[in-house]
Backbone bond lengths (Angstrom), bond angles and torsions (degrees), N, CA, C in turn:
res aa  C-N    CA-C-N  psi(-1)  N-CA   C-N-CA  omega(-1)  CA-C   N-CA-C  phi
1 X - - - 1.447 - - 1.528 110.86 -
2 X 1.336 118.81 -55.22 1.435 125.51 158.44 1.669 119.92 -25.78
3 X 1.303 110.31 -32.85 1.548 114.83 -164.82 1.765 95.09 -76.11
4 X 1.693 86.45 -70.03 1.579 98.46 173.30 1.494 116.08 -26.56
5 X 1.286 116.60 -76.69 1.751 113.89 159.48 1.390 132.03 -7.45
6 X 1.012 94.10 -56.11 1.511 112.99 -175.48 1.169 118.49 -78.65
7 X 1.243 118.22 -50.43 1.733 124.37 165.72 1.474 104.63 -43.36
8 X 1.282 119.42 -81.89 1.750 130.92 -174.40 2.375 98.31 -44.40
9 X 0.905 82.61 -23.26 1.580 78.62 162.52 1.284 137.08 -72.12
10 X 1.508 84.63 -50.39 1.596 94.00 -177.25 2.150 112.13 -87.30
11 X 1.749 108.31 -16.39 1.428 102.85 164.96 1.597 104.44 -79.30
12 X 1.099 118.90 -31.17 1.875 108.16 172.99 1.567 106.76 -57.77
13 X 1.202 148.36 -49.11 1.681 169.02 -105.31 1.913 71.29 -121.41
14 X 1.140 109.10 -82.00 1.641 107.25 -173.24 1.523 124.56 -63.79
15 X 0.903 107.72 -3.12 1.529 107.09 176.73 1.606 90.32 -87.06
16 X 1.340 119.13 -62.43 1.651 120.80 -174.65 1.452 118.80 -46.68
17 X 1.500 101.76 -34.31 1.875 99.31 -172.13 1.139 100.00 -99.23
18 X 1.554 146.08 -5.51 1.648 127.08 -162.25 1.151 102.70 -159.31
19 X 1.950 128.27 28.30 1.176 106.15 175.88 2.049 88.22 -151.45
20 X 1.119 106.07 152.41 1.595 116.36 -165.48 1.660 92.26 -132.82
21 X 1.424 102.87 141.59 1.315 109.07 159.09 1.786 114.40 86.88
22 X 1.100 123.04 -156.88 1.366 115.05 173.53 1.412 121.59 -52.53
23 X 1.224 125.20 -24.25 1.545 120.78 162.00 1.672 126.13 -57.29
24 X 1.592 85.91 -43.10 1.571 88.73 -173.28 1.893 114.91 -62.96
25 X 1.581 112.71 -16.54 1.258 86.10 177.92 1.894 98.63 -134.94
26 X 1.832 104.91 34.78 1.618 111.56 155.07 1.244 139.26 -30.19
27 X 1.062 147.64 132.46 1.205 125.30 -173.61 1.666 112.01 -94.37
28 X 1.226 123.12 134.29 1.588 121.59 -179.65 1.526 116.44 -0.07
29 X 1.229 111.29 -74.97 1.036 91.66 -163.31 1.896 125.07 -104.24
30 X 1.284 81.00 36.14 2.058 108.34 163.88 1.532 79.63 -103.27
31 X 0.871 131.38 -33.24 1.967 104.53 167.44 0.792 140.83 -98.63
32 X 1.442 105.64 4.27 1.393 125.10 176.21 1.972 97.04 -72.20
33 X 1.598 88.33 -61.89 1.609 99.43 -152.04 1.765 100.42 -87.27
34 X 1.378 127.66 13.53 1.272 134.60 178.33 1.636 120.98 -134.65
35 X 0.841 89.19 -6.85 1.938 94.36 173.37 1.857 113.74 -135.42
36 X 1.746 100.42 -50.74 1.845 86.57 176.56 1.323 109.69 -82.51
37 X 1.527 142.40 15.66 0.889 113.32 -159.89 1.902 95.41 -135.31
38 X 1.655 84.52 43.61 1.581 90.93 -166.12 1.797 98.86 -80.99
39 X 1.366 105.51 172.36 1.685 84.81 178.17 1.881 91.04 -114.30
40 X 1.012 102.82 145.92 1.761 129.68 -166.37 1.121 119.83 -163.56
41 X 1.454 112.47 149.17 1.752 114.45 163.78 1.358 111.15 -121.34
42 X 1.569 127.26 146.28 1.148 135.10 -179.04 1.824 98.69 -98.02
43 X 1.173 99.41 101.73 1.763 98.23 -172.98 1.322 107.06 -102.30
44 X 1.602 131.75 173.30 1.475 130.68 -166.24 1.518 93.04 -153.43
45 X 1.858 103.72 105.89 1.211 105.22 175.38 1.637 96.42 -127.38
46 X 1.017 113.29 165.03 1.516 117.30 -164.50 1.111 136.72 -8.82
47 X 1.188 122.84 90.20 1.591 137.77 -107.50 1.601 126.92 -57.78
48 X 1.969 79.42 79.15 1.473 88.38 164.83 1.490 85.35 -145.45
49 X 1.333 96.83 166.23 1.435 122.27 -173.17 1.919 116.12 -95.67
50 X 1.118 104.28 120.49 1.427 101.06 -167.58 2.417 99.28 -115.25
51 X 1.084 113.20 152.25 1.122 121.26 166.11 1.560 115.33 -127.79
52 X 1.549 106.27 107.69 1.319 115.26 -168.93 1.748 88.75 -107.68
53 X 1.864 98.90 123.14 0.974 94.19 172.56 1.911 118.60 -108.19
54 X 1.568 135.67 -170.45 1.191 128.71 -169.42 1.664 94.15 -86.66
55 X 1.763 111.18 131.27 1.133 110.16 -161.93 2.320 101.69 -84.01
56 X 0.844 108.39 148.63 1.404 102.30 -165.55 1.354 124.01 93.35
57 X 1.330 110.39 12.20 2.146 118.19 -178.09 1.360 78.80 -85.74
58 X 1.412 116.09 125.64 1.252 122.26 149.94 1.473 129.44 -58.96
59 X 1.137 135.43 7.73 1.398 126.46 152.43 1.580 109.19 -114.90
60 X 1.656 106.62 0.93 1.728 96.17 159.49 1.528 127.40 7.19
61 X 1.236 100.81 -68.75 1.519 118.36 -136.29 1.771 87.88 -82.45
62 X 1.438 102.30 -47.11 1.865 97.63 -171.11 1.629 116.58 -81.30
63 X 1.485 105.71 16.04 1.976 118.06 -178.22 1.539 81.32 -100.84
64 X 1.293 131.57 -57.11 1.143 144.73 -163.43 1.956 109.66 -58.31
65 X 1.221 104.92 -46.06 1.167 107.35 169.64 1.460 121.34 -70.93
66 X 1.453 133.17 -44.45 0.751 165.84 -135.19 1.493 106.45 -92.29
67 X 1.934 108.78 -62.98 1.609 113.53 127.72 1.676 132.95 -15.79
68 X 1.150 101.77 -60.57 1.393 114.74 -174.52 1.674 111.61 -52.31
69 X 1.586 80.78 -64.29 1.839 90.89 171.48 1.418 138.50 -64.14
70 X 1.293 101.24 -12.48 1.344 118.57 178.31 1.953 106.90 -88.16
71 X 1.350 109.39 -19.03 1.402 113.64 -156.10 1.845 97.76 -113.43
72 X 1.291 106.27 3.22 1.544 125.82 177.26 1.678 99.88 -91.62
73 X 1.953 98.22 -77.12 1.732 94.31 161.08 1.320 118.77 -21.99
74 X 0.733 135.45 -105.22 2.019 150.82 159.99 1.501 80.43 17.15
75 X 1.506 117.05 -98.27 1.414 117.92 -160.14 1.676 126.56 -42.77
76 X 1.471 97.08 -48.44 1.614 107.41 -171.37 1.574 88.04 -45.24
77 X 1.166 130.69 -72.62 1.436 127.18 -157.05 1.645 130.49 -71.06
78 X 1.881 95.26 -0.56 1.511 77.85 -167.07 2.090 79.13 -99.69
79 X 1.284 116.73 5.41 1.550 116.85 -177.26 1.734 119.94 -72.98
80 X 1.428 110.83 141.52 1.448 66.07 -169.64 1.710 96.45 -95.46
81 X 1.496 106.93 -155.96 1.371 112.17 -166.19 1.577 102.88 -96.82
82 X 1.673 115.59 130.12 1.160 111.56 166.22 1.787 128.31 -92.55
83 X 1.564 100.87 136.23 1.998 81.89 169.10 1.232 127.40 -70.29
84 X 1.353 108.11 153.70 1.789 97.69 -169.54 1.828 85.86 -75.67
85 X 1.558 100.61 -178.29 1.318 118.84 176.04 1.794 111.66 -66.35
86 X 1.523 133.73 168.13 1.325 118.31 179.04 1.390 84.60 -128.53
């Protein structure tokens, strides 16, 4: 039961940080059957990791964003903080 919990946690947690618009307040399983179940490959070309997804998935565009935002998070925090100028 704990697991279950946790899952529906962490797709609520991602809908809020990396998805805008009708995604952000989808119901499970409009994300189940419209965003994870896009068809894609996670490929590894000079070692970076690329996700090529099927061009024409109609929610393309909001996995893609969604990516984006998720891969911003990641960065903002591992950066460190600069002082502004005085």
């Amino acid at each position: 039961m704990a697991t279950v919990l946790l899952a529906a946690d962490l797709v609520r947690w991602f809908q809020l940080l990396c998805l805008d618009g009708y995604w952000s307040v989808a119901r499970p399983k409009a994300l189940r059957w419209g965003l994870f179940h896009a068809p894609g490959r996670l490929v590894h070309r000079a070692r970076q990791r690329i996700v090529r997804i099927l061009d024409g998935w109609p929610s393309a565009d909001a996995l893609i964003g969604a990516y984006e935002k998720l891969a911003a998070l990641c960065c903002a925090n591992s950066l460190p903080l600069q002082s502004a100028p005085a």
